[in-house]
N, C-alpha and C positions, 0 to 999 in steps of 0.2 A: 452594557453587556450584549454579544451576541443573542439573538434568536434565531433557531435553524426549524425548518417544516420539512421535510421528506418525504411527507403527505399531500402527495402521489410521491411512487420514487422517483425520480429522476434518471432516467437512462438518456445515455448518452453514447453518439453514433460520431463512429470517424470514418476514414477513406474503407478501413477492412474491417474494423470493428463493432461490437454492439456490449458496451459495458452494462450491465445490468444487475439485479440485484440479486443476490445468492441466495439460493432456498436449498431447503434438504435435500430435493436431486442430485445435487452436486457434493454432495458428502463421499460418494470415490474417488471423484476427481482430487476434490481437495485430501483427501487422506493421503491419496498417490502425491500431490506438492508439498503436505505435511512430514512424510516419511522419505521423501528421496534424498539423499545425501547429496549429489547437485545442486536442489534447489535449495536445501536449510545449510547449503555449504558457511556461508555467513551469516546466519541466522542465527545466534546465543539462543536457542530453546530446546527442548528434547526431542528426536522425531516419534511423529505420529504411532504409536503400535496399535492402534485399533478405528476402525470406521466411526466409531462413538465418539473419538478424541474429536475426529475433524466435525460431527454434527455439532459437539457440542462450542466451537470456534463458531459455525454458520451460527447457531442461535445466539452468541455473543453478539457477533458482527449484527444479526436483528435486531437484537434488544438494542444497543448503539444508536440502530437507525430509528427503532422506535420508540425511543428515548429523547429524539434529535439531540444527539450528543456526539456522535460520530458515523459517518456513512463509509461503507467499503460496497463496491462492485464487482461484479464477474467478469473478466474479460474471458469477451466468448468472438469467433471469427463469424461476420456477417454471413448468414446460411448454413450454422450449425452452432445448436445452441450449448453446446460441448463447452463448460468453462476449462480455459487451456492455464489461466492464471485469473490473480484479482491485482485490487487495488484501494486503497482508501485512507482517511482520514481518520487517526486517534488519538489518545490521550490530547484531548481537545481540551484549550482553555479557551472558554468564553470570553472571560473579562479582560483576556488579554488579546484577544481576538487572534491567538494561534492555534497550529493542531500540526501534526507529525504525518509526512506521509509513508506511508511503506509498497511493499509493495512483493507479488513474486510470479514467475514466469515460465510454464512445462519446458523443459529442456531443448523437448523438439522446436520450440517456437524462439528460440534466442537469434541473438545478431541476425533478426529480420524486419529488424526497424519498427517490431509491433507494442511493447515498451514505450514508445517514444511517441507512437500514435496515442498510447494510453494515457501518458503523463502530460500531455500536452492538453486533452481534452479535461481530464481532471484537475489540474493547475487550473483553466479558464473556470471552472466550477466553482472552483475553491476562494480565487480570488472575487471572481464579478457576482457571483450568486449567494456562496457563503457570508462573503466580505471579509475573510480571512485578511490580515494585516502581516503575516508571516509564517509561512511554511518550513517545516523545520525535517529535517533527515538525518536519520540517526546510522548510521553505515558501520560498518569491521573496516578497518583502513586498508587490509587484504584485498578486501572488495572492489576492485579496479572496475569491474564492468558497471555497479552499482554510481559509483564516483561520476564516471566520463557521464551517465545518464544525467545526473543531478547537474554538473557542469554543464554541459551542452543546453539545458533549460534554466539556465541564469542562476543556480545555488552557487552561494558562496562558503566555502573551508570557515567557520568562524571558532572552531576549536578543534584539539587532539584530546580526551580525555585518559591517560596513562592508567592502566591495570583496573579501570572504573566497574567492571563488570566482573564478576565470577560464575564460571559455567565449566562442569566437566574437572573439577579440581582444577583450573586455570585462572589465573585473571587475566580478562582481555582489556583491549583497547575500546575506545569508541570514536571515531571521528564525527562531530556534528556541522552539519550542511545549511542554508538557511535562504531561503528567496523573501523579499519584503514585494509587498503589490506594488507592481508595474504603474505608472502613469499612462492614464489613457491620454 
């Protein structure tokens, strides 16, 4: 069975990035990606109506990390520690050595290729440090920007799940996505 330590956290740096770890600061920002209908546009969950909703998401996402059971980060732009979106790893199974990734993005910051800086650096986390054995993506088949992401970084379509999900008096769909670790 996996063992994970996040003790130190692990921040990680890309070309524009500095992924880092969410603390209560960041409880507007996240409220503002919790409640914006843009960003939870495929997102099956409720939005945000209150600052306390998204604190109590960061202290989830902590407890996770200090738990080592699942890690999520901030993505923040290198020289301003403004988290603009996150990113992380959860409903993690150990013994199976998988975990789901998700992920979301301020509106202002899409189709600029920062996404891709993110998922890229956290994929090499997840494989060579975690030893994750299979990353799994769980998408709205709507989700066309979400899809191309996961495609473009080697996930592969391994299922449609029909009416799987119930939200909003609806049942949705789920498509699941799936990278197994690379060969060095």
């Amino acid at each position: 069975m996996l063992q994970f330590n996040f003790s130190p956290f692990p921040v990680l740096t890309t070309d524009r990035l500095i992924l880092r770890q969410v603390s209560g600061s960041d409880a507007e920002e996240m409220f503002f990606l919790r409640s914006d209908h843009e960003v939870m546009k495929y997102i099956g969950r409720p939005l945000a109506i209150s600052v306390s909703e998204a604190e109590e998401l960061i202290r989830k996402m902590n407890d996770g990390i200090a738990n080592n059971n699942d890690i999520a980060w901030a993505i923040t732009l290198k020289g301003d520690d403004k988290l603009i979106g996150y990113i992380g790893f959860w409903r993690t199974e150990k013994e199976h050595h998988l975990s789901e990734i998700g992920y979301a993005l301020h509106p202002h910051y899409h189709r600029k290729g920062l996404m891709q800086e993110a998922i890229s650096a956290v994929l090499e986390y997840g494989f060579y440090t975690m030893k994750l054995h299979s990353i799994q993506g769980n998408v709205d088949p709507l989700n066309e920007a979400s899809i191309k992401l996961l495609e473009r970084n080697g996930f592969v379509r391994e299922a449609h799940f029909r009416e799987n999900y119930y939200f909003k008096g609806v049942f949705l769909d789920s498509v699941i996505y799936s990278r197994l670790t690379p060969l060095k």
